[in-house]
C-alpha positions as CSV (number, residue, x, y, z in Angstrom):
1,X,-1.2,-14.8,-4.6
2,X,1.0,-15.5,-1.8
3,X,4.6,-14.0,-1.9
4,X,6.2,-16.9,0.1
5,X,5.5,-19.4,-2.3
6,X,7.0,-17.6,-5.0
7,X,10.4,-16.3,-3.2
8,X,10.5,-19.6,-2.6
9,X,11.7,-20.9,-5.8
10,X,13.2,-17.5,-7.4
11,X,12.9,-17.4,-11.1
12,X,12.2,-14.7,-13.6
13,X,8.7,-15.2,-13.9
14,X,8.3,-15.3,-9.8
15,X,10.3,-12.6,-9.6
16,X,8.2,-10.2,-11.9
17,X,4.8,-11.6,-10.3
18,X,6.7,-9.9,-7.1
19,X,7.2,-7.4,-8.7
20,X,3.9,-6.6,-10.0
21,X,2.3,-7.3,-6.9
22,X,4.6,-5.0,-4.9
23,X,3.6,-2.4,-7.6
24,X,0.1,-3.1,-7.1
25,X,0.4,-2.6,-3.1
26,X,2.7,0.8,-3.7
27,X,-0.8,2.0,-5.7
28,X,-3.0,1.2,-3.3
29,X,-1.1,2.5,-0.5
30,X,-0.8,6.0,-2.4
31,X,-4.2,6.0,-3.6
32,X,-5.7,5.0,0.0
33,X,-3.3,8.2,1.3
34,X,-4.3,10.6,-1.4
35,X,-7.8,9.8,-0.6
36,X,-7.5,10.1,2.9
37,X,-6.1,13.8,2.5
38,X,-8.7,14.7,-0.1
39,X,-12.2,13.7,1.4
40,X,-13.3,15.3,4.1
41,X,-14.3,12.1,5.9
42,X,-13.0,13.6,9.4
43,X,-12.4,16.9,11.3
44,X,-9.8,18.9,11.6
45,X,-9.1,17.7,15.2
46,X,-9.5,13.9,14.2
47,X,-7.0,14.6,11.4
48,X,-4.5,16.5,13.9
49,X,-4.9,13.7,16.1
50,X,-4.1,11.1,12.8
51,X,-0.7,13.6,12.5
52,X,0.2,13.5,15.8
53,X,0.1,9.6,16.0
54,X,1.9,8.6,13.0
């Protein structure tokens, strides 16, 4: 769903389909993180580099 098209005409319902999908985009952002800290997908000098970028 496109978030335009609903702030574009604000009503309760388009305002809780917002809502939700903000939700949904908060969990994936924390899941992608927690995952990323977890799994030893790079080194410890990739990850220091990761660090010193963001």
């Amino acid at each position: 769903m496109a978030v335009l098209p609903v702030m574009h005409k604000l009503t309760m319902g388009n305002i809780s389909l917002l809502l939700r999908w903000g939700l949904v985009l908060l969990g994936n952002l924390i899941g992608t993180a927690l995952a990323f800290a977890e799994m030893p997908i790079f080194d410890n000098a990739t990850r220091q580099a990761f660090s010193a970028i963001s």
